[in-house]
Structures are given as C-alpha cells and as structure tokens.
C-alpha positions in Angstrom: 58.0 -97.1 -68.1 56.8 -95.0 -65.1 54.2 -92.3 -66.1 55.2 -88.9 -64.7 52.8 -87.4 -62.2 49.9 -85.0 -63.4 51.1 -81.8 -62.5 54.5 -82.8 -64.1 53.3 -83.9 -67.2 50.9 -81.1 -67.4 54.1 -78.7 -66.8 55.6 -80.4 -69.3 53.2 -80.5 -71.7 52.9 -76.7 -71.0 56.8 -76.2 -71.8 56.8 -78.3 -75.1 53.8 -76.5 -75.8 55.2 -73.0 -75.6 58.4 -73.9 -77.4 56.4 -75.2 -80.5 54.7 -71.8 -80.1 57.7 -69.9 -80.4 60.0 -71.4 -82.8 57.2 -71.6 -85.1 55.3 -68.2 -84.9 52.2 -66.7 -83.7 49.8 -66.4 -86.8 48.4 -63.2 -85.9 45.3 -62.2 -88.7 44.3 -58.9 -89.2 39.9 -59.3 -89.4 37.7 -56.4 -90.2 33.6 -57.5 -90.4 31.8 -56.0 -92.8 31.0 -53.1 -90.2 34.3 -51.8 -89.9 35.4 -53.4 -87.0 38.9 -54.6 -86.3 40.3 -57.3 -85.0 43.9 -58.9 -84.6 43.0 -62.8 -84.6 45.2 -65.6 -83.6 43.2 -68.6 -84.8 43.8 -72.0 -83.3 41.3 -75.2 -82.7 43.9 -77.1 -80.6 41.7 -76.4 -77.3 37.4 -75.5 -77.7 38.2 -71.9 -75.9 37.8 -68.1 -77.2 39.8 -65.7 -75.1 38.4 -62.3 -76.4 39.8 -58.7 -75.3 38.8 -55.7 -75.9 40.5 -52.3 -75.1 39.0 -48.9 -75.6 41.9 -45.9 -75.2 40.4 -43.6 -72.5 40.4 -44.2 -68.9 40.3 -43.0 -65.3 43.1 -40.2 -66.0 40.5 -38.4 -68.7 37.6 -38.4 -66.1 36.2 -35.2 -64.3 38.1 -34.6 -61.4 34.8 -34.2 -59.0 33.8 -37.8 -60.2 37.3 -39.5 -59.6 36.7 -42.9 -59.7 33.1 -42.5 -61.6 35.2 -44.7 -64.8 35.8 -47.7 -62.0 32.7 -48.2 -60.9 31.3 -47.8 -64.4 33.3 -50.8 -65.2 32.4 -53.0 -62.3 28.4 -52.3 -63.0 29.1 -53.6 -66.9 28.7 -56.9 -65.2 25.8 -56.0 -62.7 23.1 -56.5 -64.9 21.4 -55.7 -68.5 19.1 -55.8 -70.3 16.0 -57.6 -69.1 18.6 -59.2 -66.8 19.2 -58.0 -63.1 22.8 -58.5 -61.4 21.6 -61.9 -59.8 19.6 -63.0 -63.1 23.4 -61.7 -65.4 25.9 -64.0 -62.8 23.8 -67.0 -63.2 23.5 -66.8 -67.0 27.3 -66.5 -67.1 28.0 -69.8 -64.5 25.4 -71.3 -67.0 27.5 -70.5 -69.6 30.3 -71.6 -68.0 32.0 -68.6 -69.2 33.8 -65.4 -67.6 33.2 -62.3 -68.7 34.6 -58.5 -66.9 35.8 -55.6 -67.6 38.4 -52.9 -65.5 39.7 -49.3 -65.8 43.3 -48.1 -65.7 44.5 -45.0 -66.0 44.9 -44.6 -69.9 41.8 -47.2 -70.7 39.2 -49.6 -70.3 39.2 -53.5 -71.0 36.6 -55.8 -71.5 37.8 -60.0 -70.7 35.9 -62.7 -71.9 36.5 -66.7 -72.1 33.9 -69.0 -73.4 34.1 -72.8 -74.6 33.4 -73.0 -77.9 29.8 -74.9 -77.8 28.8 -71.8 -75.8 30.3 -68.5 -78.3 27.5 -67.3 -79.7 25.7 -67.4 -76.0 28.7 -66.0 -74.5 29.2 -62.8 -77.5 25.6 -62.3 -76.7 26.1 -61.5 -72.8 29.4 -59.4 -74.1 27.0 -57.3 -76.7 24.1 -56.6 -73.8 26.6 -55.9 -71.3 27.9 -53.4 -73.8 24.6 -52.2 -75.1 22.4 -52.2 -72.4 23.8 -52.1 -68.9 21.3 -51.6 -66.6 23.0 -49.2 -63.8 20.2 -50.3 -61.1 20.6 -48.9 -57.7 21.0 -51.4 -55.4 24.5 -52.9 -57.0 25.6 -49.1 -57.5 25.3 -48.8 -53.7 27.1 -51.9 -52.7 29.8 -50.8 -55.7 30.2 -47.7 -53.8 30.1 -49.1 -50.1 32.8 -50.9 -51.1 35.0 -48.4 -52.1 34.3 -46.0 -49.5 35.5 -49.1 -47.2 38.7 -49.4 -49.2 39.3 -45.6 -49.1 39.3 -45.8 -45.5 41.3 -48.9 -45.0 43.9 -47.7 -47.3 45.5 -44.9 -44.6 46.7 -48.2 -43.4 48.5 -49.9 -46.8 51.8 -49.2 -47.1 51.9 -49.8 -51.2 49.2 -47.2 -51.3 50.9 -44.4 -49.1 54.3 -44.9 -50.9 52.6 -45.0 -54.4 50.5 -41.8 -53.6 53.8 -40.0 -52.3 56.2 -41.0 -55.3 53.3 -40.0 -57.6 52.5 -36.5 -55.9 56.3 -35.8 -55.6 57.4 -36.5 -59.2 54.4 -35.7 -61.3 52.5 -33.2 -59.1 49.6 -31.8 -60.0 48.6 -34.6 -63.1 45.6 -36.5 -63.6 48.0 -39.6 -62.5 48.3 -38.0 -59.2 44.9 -38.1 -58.0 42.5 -40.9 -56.4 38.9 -41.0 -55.2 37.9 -39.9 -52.3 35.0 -40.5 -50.3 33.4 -36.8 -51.5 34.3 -37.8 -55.0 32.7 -41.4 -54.8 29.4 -40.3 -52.9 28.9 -37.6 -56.4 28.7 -40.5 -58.1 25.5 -41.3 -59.5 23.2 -43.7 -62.3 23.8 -39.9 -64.7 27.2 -40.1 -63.7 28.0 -43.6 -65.1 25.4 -43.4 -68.2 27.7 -39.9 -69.3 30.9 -42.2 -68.8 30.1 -44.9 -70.7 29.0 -42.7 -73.3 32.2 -40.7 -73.0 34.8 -44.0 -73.6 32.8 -46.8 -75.0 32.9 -46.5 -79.2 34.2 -48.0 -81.9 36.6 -45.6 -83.4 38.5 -45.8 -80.2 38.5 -49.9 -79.5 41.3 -53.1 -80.4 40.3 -56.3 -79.9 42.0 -59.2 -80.2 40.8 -62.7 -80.3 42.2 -66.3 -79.4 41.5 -69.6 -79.7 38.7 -71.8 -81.5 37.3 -69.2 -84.2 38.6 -68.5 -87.7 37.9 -65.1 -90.0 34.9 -66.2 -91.4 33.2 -66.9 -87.7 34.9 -63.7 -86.2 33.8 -61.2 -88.6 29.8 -61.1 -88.1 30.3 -61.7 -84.2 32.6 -58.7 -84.5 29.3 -56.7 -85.9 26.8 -58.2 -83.4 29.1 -57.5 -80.2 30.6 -54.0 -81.1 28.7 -53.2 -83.8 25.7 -51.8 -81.0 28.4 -48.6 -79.9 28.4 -45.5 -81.4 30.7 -45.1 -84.5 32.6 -42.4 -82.8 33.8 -41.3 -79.0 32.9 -37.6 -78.4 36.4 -35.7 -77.8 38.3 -36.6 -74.4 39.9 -34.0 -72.6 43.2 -33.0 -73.1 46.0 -34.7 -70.8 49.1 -33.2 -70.4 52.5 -35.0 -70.7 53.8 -35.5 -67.3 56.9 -33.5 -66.3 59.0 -35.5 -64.1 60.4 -34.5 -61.1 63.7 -36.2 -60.8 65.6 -35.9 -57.3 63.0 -35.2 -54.9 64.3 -35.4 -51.1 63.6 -38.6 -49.4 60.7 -38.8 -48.5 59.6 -40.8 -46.0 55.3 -42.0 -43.9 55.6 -42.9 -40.9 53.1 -45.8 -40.5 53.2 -48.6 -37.4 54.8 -51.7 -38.5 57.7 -53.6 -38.3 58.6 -53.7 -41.8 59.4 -50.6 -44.1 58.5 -50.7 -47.7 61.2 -48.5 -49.9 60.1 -47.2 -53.4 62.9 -45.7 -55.4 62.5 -44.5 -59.1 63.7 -41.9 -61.9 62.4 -40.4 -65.1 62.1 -42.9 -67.7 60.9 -43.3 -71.6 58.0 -44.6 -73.5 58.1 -48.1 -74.7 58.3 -46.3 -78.6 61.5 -44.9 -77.9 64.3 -46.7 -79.7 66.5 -47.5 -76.2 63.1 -49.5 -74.9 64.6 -52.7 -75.6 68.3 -51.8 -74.5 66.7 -50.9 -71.6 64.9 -54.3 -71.2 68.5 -55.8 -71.3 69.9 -53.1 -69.1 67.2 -53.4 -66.2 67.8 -57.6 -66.1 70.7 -57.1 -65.2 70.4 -53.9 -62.4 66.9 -55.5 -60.7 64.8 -57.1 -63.2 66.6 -60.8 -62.9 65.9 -61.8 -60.0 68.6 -63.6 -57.9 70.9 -62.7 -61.5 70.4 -59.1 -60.5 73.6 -56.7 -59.3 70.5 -55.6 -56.2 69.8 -58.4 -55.4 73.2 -60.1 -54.9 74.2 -56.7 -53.3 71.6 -55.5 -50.9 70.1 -59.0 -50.3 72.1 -62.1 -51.0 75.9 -60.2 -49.6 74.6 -57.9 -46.8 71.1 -59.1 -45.9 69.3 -55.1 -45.8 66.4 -56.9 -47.9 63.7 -59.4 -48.3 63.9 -58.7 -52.1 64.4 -56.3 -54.4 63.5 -55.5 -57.9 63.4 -52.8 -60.9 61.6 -52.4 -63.7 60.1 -49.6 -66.6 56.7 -48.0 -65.6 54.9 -46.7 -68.3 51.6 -44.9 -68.5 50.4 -42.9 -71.4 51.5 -40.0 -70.6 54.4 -40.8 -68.1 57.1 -43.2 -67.9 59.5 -43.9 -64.8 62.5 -46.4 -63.9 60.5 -48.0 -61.0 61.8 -50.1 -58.2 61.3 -51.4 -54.8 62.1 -53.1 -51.6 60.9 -54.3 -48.5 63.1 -54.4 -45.5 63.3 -54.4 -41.2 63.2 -50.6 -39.7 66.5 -51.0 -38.6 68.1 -52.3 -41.9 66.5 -49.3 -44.1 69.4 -46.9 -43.8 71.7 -49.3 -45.0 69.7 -50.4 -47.8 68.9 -47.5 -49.2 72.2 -46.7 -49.2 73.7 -50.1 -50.6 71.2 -49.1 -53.5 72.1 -46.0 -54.8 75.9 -46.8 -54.2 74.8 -49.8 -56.7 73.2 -47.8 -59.2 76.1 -45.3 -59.3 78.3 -47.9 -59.9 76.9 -49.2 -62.6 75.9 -46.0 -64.3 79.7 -45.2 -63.6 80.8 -48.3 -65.0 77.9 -50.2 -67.3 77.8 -54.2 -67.5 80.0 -56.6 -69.1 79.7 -58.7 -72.1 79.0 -61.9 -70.2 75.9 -60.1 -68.4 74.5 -58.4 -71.5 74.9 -61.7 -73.0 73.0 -64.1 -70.3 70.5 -61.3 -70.0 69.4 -61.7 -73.4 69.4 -65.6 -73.1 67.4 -65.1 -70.2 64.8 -62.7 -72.0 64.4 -64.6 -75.0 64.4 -68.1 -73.7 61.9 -67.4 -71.1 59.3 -65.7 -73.7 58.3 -69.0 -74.1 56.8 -69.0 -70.8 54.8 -66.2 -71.9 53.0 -68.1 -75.0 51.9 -71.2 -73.3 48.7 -70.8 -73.2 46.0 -69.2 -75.3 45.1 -66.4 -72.4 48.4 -66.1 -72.2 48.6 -65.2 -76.1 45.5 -63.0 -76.4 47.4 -60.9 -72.9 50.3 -60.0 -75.0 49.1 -59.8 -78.4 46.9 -57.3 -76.9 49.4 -55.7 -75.1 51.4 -54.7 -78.1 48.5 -54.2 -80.0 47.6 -51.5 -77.7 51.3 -50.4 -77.5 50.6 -49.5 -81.5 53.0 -52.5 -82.4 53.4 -53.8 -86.0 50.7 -56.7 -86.2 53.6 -59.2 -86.5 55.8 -57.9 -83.3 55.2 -60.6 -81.6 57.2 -63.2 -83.9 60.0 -60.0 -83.9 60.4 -59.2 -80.6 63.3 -61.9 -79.8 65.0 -60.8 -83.2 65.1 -57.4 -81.6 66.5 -58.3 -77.8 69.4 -60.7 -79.8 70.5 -58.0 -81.5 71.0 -55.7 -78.7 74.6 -54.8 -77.7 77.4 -53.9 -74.6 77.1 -50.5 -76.5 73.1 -50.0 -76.6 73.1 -51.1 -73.1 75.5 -48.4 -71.8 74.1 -46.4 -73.5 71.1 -46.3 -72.4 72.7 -46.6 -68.6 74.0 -43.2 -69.0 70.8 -41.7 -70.3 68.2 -42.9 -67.5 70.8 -44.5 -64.5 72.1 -41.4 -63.5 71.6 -42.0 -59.7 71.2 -38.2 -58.7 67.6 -38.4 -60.6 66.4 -40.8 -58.3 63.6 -40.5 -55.8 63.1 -42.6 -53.0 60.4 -42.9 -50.9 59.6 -44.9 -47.4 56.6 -46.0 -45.4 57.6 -47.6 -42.3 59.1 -46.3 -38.9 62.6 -46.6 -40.4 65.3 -46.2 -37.8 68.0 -43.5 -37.8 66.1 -42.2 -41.2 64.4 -38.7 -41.2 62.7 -36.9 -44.2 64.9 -34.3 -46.2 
C-alpha cells in the first residue's frame, strides 16, 4: 500500500482531526485561581503546546486624541524589554524558550499571544508576567518604534486600502474616535510618560478574558493564572466615554484619485452588532450575496458573467461601537463604472427579491461543514473561543453555534435582507483613476 505524501497526510490528518473536534465538542472549562482570575480553559494533552490569550476591553478608540497611536506603540514595547532584561537580552530569552510571545491594539482592546511547549510553561508565563509587570519602556526601542511609524504614515498617501478605508470611515461615521489615525504630530508627543499612563490606563484585571489551550488542566492553570495576571492592579481607572457611532448611510460616491492601474472599490451600509438576534440570519444571508466565494450572486455577476472584477466579496464589520455591511473589489480603471454599477443592480435585486430555498440551504451546509476548518488546530481553538468569549458568548457557544445556523430559515434570511440590503443605504467609495467616474 502506497503511503500518501507528507503534506497530504498532514492535510488529512488535519481534516480528521477537526471533524473529531466537531462532532464531539469543545470542552470549554470555566477556571478561576484563588485570586479571582478567570479563565475559559480548553484542556487537551494530545500535542505538548499552551496557546494562551489574553484580551483586556479598552483600546486605541478610548485614547487621548493628541496621543493617537500612544496605545500601539505601547503594545509593541511590551515585548522590547523588562525587567532586568533589555530588548536584545528579552528576544533571546524567548528563541531560548522556543516560545512566541506579543501583544497588539485594536480599536476596542488590547491582546496579549503567547505559545510555549509544554517543558518550557512555567519559563514561558514568567516572560508573559514581566512583560506585564515590568516593561521597561527604554529609549532607544521607543525611537525605532516610532521611526517606524512615522515611515508608514508617510508611505501610506500612497496605499490604496488606507485612502479608501480613511474615506469610508470619515464619510459614514464622521467625527468618532474610529475615524481618526496618527499622525506624525501625534506620534512625535509620544513619550516613556505617555506609555507608562497607558498601560496604567488598560492593563487590569477587572477588565481582562483569557482563554487557554492545550497541554494544562485546572489544577496547573489556576496558580499560573495568579503569578502572570495576578501582578496588575485589581481594577482599570474609568475609560472615557465613547459614543455609539451614528451611521451615515448613502453618502455620494466618493472617489481618490491615486496613480495606478487598478482601482480598489469599497462599498458598505449600516449594519448590527453580532448580539442582535438577525446576526446569524445575516451570516446566511451574506454567503450567499458576497461572503461565498465563487457560490456568491457578486461574484458570478460582476466577475465570473461580465469580467468588471478580479474578485469581490462582503462581509459584517463590527467594532464596539459601530457595525457596517462591508464589501469590496478590485478592478481595471476602465471597468470601474460598470462594476460598480453591476453591484448595486445586484444588491437591489436581491433585496427586491431575497434568495431561494436551495441557496439558504447550501449556505448553511457550507457554514457549518466548513467550521471544522476552524477547529483544527489548538491556535485555531484558543482564536475563536476567545473570540466569542470576548463577544460576551455563553461559555458553551462554541458547541451551539452550528445548532443555531441549521435552524436558520428562507424567512429569517429575508428578513433580514429587507432590514440592512436596502441598496439606497449604501456607500461606495474608490481609489484609483477610474475612467468615465467623477465624485458626486
């Protein structure tokens, strides 16, 4: 009998894998430590790894707006030394470790990433607690931190996702926290005060979930819990208040000129939060529009029939305080016209005249078969446990979540179609040199 080839059996391996995953569960474990820190736990010894992460509500949209970007860089010099450790000295203890370890900043948040063989845990929760407790904030990696944003702000004049983002953001939420980026006289305020007060201003315990998979049961979890989080302060001081966004739906086209051959086409309308009861209707509902891929209405209308497009796609954006139908394209200047129009003739039609059965049905196929895909692996696992964690989900969603898409029906889904498709609330914006395309 012929062995298959690595990779293939790997892949396969892989699939089987995530199958067993699904149809039997994911034992998610709610641990507190004796401290009072929580954690969701999804214990399993079949490979030596710990993927931890951590998530503390409070991000770049809650900083002060003369030290845009001040939550950013204190995130990237978490992991620039601490302790008696300097930013050369911290790296090479983590490749010793053979572990990673990093944190970023969003807009609603800040997470912290960490993956350690098991031989190594205790090691590796110790670099996760100094990192935590005792960053360092030297000088020299704060400059290079900020040269090389200051570079980025300049080069970005030039990035088409950037311009068109900026653009949709300033024309339907105008004036919100989401609406705003650093700038170089923002970035050069930035100072060693500045990032002490931020950390100070996000990193607690009253406002953190973490979940942990992998290698570790309760009994382990709990006093690491302690020694890693256990050094923050009990509670965050108050963040400022951040207002719901209104959106704008409707806005004129608006379109950048920018030098290229290619135009890049962002469309999108007022949307809801993923608490509301239509959000998974409206999982079903965007398959079938943009979110399937060659099985979507755009793409075998604007690509696949008439050509106007590389590719196009949909999908919900959510932030905290906003939420939008998001989608986008890429096209030739010359084909932008058509496109555009091919695409709102398409979402009229079916906000005019919903899906049918047979495409309600394979979409949900499609979205619970593939979830599979999504389980395969432990950082895989400890991504979307954390995700709905964070979401506020019941501890158990996860094994519930394909219950809830199955159940969906050709009602739900137009129904939610006629509360968010309506294709007069959408915005589109272009960067490009589009031909035969003006601003309105």
């Amino acid at each position: 009998m012929l062995l298959a080839a690595p990779s293939e059996a790997h892949a396969q391996f892989r699939r089987a894998a995530a199958t067993q995953t699904q149809e039997r569960g994911v034992d998610v474990r709610r641990v507190v430590s004796p401290g009072g820190v929580e954690a969701w736990l999804v214990s399993d010894a079949t490979v030596p790894i710990i993927v931890l992460r951590a998530y503390w509500k409070g991000g770049s949209a809650a900083e002060p707006q003369n030290l845009t970007g001040v939550t950013g860089i204190m995130s990237d010099m978490l992991t620039e030394g601490s302790g008696d450790l300097d930013a050369n000295a911290w790296k090479e203890r983590v490749e010793t470790l053979n572990m990673s370890l990093g944190f970023s900043a969003g807009w609603d948040g800040v997470g912290m990433s960490m993956t350690t063989l098991s031989e190594n845990r205790d090691a590796a929760f110790a670099m996760a607690r100094t990192a935590l407790a005792a960053p360092r904030f030297d000088a020299a990696p704060l400059a290079r931190i900020k040269r090389q944003l200051e570079v980025a702000i300049r080069q970005r004049e030039t990035n088409p996702g950037y311009i068109a983002n900026l653009a949709l953001d300033q024309a339907t939420i105008p004036g919100h926290p989401y609406a705003r980026r650093a700038e170089l006289v923002t970035v050069n305020a930035i100072d060693r005060a500045s990032l002490v007060a931020r950390r100070a201003a996000l990193l607690a315990r009253s406002n953190l979930m973490v979940t942990v998979v992998g290698d570790i049961d309760a009994a382990t979890l709990a006093p690491l819990l302690d020694s890693t989080f256990g050094v923050l302060p009990a509670q965050a001081p108050p963040q400022p208040a951040i207002p719901v966004a209104d959106v704008r739906a409707g806005q004129p086209l608006i379109v950048r000129q920018l030098p290229q051959p290619q135009s890049l086409v962002l469309f999108a309308a007022p949307g809801i939060q993923d608490e509301d009861p239509d959000w998974i209707p409206l999982a079903v509902a965007n398959y079938i529009l943009g979110g399937g891929g060659f099985s979507s209405r755009l793409m075998s209308e604007v690509r696949e029939k008439r050509g106007y497009v590389y590719g196009i796609s949909t999908g919900p954006s959510i932030r905290d305080y906003s939420a939008l139908i998001r989608g986008s394209a890429q096209t030739e200047n010359d084909k932008v016209a058509q496109a555009i129009e091919t695409t709102r003739a398409e979402i009229a039609r079916f906000y005019a005249e919903g899906p049918t059965q047979t495409e309600v049905n394979d979409a949900i196929t499609y979205l619970t078969g593939s979830f599979a895909l999504d389980l395969d692996s432990n950082v895989k696992i400890a991504g979307m446990v954390q995700a709905y964690q964070v979401a506020g989900r019941p501890i158990d969603y996860i094994n519930r979540r394909n219950g809830l898409i199955s159940a969906v029906t050709l009602a739900d889904v137009n129904r939610v179609i006629r509360r968010l498709y309506d294709p007069a609330k959408f915005s589109f914006v272009v960067v490009g040199q589009p031909a035969n395309l003006a601003a309105q």
